[in-house]
N, C-alpha and C positions, 0 to 999 in steps of 0.2 A: 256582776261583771265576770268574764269568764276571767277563767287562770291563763295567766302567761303560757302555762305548758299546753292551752291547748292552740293558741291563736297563731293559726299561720304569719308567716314573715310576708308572702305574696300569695295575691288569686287572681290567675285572669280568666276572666268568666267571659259569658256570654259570646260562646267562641261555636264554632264547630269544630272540636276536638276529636282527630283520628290518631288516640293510641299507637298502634302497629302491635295493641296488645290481643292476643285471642281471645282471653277470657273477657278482655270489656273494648271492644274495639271502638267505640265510640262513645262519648259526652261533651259537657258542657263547657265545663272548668275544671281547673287544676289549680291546687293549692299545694304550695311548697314551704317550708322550714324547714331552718338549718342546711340550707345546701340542699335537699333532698326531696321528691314528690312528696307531700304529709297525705293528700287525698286527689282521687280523681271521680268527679259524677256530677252530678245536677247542678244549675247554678244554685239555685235554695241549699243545694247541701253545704256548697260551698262557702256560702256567705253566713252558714251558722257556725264556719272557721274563724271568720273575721273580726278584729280588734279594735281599738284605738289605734293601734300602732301598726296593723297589716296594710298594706301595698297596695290596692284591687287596682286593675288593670281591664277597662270592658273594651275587649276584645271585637267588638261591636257588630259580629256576625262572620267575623274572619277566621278562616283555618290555625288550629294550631295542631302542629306534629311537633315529635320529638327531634329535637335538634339533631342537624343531620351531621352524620355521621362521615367524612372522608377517608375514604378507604386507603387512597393512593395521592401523595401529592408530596411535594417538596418544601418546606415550610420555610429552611432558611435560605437557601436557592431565592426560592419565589420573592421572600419579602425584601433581599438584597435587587433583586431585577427589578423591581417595582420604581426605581429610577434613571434607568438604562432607557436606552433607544430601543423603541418598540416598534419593528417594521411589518406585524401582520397586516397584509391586505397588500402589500406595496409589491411596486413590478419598474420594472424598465431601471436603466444605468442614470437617465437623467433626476426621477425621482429618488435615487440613491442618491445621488448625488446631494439632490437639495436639504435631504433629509437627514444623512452625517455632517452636512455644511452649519446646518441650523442648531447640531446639538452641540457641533463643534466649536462653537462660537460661546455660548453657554457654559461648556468646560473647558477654560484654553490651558488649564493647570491638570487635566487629569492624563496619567500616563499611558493610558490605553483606551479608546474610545471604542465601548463593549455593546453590539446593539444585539437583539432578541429577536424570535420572528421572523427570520426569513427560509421563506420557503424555496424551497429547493428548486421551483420554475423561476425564481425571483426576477434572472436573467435569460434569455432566449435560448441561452446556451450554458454548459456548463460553468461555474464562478471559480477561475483564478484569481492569485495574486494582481496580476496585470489589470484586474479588471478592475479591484479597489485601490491598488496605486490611483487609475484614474479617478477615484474616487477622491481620495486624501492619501498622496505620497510621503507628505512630509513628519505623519505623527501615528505613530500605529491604531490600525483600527480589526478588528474583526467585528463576524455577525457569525450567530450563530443558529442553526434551524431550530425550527418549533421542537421537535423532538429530542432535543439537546446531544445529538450524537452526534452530528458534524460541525465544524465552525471553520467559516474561511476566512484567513489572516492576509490585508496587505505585506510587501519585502520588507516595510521597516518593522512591524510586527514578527515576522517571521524572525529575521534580522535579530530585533531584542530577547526575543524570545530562544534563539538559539537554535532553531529549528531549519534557517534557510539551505541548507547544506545535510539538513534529513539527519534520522534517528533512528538507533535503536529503542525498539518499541516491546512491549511484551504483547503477546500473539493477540490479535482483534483489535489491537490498537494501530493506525496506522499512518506516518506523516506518508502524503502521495506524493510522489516526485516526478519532474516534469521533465520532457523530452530534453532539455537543454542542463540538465544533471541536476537540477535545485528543486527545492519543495514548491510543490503548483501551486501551495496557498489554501490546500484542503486540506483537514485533519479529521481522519476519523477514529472516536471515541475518547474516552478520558484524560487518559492520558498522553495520549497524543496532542490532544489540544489546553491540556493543563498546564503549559509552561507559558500560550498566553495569556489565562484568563490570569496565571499568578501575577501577570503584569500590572494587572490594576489593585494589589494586594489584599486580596480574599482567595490566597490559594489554603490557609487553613480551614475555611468554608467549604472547601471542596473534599479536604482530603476522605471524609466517609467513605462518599462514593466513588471519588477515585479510585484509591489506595487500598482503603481500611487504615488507614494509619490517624495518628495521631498528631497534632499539631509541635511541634519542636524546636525553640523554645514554649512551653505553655505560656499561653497570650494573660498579656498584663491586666490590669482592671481597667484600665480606660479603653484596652481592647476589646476585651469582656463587654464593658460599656458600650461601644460602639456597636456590635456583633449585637448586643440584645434590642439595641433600635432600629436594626433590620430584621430581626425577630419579630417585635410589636408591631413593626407595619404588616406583618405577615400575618400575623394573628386578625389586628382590625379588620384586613382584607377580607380574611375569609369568616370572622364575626357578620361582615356586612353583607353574607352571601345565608347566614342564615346555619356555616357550620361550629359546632360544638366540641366534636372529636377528629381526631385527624389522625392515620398513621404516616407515618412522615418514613420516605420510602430512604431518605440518605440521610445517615447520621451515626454516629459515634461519641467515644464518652465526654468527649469536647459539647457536644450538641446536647447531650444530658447535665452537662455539668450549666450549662447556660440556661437549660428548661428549668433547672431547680434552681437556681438563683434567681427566676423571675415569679417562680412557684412561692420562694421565701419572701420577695419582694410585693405581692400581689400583685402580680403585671402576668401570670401564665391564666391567659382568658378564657380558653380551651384545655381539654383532657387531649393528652399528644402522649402516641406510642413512637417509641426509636429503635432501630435498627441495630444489630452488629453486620458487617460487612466482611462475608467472608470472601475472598479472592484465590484465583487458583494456584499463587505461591506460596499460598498458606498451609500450613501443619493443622492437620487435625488439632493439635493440641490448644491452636489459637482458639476453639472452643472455649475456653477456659473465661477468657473475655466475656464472651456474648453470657455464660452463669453470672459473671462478677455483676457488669450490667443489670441486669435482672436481679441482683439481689441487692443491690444499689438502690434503685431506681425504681421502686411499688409502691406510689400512692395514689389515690383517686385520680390525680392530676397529669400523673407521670408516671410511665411504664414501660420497662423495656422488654426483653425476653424472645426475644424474636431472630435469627437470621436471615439476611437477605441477600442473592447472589443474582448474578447475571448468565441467564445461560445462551446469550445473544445479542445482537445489537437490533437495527434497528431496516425494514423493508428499502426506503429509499438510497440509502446507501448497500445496498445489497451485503450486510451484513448481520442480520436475520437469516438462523437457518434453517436449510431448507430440505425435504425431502427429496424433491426433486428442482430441475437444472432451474432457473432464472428463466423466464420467457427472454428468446433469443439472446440468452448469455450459456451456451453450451458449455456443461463443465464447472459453471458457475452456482453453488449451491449456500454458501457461506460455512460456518463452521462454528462447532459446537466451545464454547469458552471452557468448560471444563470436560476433559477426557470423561468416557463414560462409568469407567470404574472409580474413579478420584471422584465422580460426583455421588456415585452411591455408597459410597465408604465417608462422605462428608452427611450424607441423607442419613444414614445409619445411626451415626455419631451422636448429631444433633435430635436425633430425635430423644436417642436414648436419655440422653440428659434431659430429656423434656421440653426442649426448646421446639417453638414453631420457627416454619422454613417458610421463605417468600422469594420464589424466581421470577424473573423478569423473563419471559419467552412467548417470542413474536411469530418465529417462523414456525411449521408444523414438525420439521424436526428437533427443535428446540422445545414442543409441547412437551413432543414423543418420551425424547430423554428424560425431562422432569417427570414426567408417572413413571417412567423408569424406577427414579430414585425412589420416589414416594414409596414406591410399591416393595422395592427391596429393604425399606423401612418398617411397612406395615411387617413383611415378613418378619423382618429380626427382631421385631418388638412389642408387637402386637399392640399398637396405640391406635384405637380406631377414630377415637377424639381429637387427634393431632390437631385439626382442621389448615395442615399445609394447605398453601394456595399457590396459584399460577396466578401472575401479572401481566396481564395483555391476552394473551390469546388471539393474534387477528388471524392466523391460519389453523386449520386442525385436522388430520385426516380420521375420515369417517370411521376408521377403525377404533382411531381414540374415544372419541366420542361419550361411549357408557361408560370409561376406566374412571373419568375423573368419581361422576355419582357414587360408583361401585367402591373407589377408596376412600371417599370424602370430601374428595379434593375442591378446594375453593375455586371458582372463577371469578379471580377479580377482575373485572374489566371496567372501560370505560366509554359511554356511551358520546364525548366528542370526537372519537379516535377516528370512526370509520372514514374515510375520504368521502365526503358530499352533506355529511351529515351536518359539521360546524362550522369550522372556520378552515378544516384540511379540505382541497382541491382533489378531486378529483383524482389527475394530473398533477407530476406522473407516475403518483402510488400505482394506482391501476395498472397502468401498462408493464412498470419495472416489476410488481411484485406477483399480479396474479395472473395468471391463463386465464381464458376464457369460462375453463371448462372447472376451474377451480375456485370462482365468484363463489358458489352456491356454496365452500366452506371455509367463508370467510363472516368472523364477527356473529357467530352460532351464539347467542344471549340464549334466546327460545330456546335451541333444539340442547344447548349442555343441561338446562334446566327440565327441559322435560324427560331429558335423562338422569336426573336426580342429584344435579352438581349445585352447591349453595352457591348463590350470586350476589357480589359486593358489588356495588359501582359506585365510581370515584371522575377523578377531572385530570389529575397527575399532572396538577396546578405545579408549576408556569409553564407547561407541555401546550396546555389547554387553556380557557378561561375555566376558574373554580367556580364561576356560576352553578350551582346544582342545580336550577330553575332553567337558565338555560339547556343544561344538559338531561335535565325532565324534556326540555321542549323536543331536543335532538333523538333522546330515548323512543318516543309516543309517535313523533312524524318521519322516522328513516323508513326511506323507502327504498325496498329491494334492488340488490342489484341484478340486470339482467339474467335470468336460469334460476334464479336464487329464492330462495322460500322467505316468508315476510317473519324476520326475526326478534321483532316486538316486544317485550312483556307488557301486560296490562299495566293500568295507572296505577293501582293499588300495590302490584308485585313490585311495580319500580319505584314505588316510595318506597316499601320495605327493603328494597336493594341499599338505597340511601340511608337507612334509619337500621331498623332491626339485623336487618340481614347485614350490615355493615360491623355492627357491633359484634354479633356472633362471629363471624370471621374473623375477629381482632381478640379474642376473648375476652372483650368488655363490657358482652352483655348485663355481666353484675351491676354497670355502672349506666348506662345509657344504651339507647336506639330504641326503647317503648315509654311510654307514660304510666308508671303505675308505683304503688306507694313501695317505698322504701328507694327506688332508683335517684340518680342524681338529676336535679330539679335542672333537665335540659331540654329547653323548648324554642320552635322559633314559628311565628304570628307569621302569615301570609296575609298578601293582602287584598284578600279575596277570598271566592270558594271556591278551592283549585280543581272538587271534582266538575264547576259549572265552565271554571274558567276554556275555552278552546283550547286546544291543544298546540297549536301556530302560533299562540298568543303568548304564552307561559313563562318564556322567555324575556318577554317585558314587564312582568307582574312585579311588584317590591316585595323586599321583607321589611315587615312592618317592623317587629323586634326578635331580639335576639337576646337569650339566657343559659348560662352556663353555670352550674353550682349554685343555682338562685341569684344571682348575678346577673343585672344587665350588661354586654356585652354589645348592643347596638339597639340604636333607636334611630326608626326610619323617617321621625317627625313627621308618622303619620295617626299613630294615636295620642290620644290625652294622657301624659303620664302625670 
């Protein structure tokens, strides 16, 4: 009989297993114990691991990669919306209508009726307040767009909210006010629209990426309690999509103090990175935070270490900035959230302490700025490894272009963003954010990479669907836009985008994004051969299973377990 110390815990064999590892890019099976790859090669090798008591898992011909890796996404955002009114795809005032009617019937005790998903053509014309009075006058409702920057509030929402008579805002935050002296019922950015989402009470959920602040009073145990079961839907979700790791773009030590109490609890089913939030009325010194975090917060499971700032909003609300004017909004450029020197004296800082930086920057002046910082970092510190990243990138002038490669700089992006590719229209990203003659530098995957920029991709789930498979499908069939160069990566680079190349940008390579012994036993069974599968198709394919730390994590009840 073999010894216990040698017999794998699980093997799932007879797979076509793609690593994303160089030295052994491809095999059979993978055997894991204790949490961790123990071997990866032949099925005969593999099944001379096996015990009495090992797991085997036949795989029956189907892809296995290392569990994917989410770059960018929202964990407890996303798994709180996962009950909310969900209006992607929806248009016209009468299908609003029927569709807050119906959810509205369903919750006649909640005090703010919160829907997801509307997109900014939703109505023919721009969406006031007036327009969801018509909707539901009598019980406050808002929606709020896919890209979570805008949200328009009916006047009893406004009303509750404290908002109908407008606000002082900090700069990029904006309640818009209507020709007749009151709030039109549009709110752009966080804070702005944070006084109604507090309405339905999870504005301690927000406060991350609101604020940076802290929840006050600290939420009690049944709050706690509550909070981590919009968590674990969060989790299952993206378990069932096939991801493993996640960096979770909004959070704070509230959002760590909840990740290690499910960490303690066995309920954290993914490795999740967290955020400190820094903001531009912040003190250098609020640094101090984002070390404590990090030294809190390092275990396989759980890891903080990170800063993350905004250095913009977002194209359709023309608050994404801009190099140049808005197509037919003369004058109209948007504007930078942090002055340029407060950003590179915050770059400086954070580097120095060793911290990684992550901006969120949409427009090409908002790239511009951030290699700014970076750059005035490398200078004073000379940390070539940093691997700072940019989140988003949809504009970028060609000048920038080689700076990112040249400093390291990550491009995290995300392959549902581009308008036509997902589930974004079109319309009327297109017309509000690019000129014509400005398509061809927009959503550059290809061309930052062949200029030697590392590339993460992510879904910045509930922006998106966290489908990876869908957004493989989105990746492999965008088709260019008019003038514009076919910005593609291959199948192989855009798995590694999700897997390896995800990890590396997080600095979690140690732990996940290849298949090879000693990494954490994170894998996820496709269900199929995804180089045979079409690429139009990709998108409907299942995940068979799903493992985390040697842990299943989702079973698609499509293999024999």
């Amino acid at each position: 009989m073999k010894g216990r110390a040698m017999q794998a815990d699980l093997i799932v064999t007879n797979a076509k297993v793609l690593t994303m590892d160089a030295g052994r890019p491809r095999a059979e099976a993978v055997a894991i114990r204790a949490g961790r790859v123990q071997a990866v090669g032949t099925a005969a090798g593999m099944a001379a691991l096996a015990g009495p008591e090992t797991r085997v898992i036949d795989a029956g011909g189907r892809t296995v990669l290392p569990g994917f890796v989410e770059s960018h996404l929202h964990l407890v955002l996303g798994g709180a919306e996962l009950t909310q009114l969900q209006l992607g795809g929806l248009h016209g005032l009468d299908n609003l209508k029927a569709a807050f009617a119906a959810y509205a019937e369903k919750h006649p005790e909640a005090p703010v009726l919160l829907a997801q998903g509307a997109e900014y053509g939703i109505l023919a014309h721009p969406v006031t307040r007036h327009d969801l009075d018509a909707v539901i006058a009598d019980r406050p409702i808002a929606m709020m767009a896919p890209d979570h920057h805008t949200v328009w509030a009916n006047t009893a929402a406004l009303q509750a909210a404290g908002l109908l008579h407008g606000a002082e805002m900090p700069h990029g935050h904006v309640v818009v006010m209507g020709a007749d002296g009151l709030a039109s019922g549009e709110l752009r950015e966080f804070e702005a629209f944070g006084p109604v989402l507090a309405l339905g009470g999870e504005a301690h959920l927000q406060l991350g990426i609101a604020t940076g602040g802290e929840p006050e009073p600290w939420p009690s145990a049944a709050q706690r309690e509550a909070d981590k079961r919009k968590v674990a839907a969060g989790l299952a979700h993206c378990a069932a999509h096939g991801i493993t790791s996640m960096v979770n773009m909004d959070g704070n030590r509230y959002t760590c103090a909840l990740l290690a109490e499910m960490e303690a609890e066995g309920r954290l089913t993914a490795r999740v990175k967290v955020p400190f939030h820094m903001k531009p009325h912040m003190e250098l010194a609020e640094l101090d935070r984002a070390e404590a975090l990090r030294a809190d917060y390092h275990s396989d499971m759980l890891r903080a270490g990170f800063v993350k700032m905004f250095m913009d909003g977002v194209i359709d609300s023309r608050t994404a900035y801009m190099i140049n004017d808005y197509p037919g909004a003369p004058g109209e450029r948007g504007a930078p959230l942090f002055p340029p020197a407060q950003f590179d004296a915050i770059c400086i800082e954070a580097d120095r302490r060793g911290l990684q930086i992550a901006v969120h920057a949409i427009g090409d002046g908002a790239v511009r700025q951030t290699i700014n910082g970076y750059e005035a970092a490398l200078r004073a510190n000379g940390r070539p490894d940093a691997r700072h990243r940019i989140e988003h990138i949809e504009l970028i002038d060609r000048a920038d272009v080689p700076r990112l490669g040249a400093l390291g700089i990550t491009a995290s992006v995300q392959p549902p963003h581009p308008p036509g590719v997902m589930d974004f229209p079109l319309e009327p990203t297109m017309t509000v954010g690019f000129a014509p003659q400005r398509r061809r530098d927009a959503y550059l995957w290809r061309t930052l990479k062949d200029h030697g920029a590392p590339v993460a991709y992510a879904s910045d789930w509930p922006v998106t669907d966290v489908s990876v498979l869908r957004g493989l499908q989105g990746a492999l069939t965008r088709a260019p836009y008019e003038g514009a160069a076919d910005e593609r990566l291959s199948l192989m680079e855009t798995l590694h985008a999700y897997t390896a190349g995800g990890a590396w940008a997080a600095h979690i390579e140690d732990l996940c994004g290849t298949l090879r012994p000693g990494l954490g036993g994170d894998l996820v069974v496709i269900d199929g051969d995804i180089e045979a599968i079409p690429p139009e198709r990709l998108g409907q394919t299942a995940i068979a299973l799903t493992i985390c730390a040697g842990k299943v994590t989702y079973q698609g009840g499509i293999l024999p377990l």
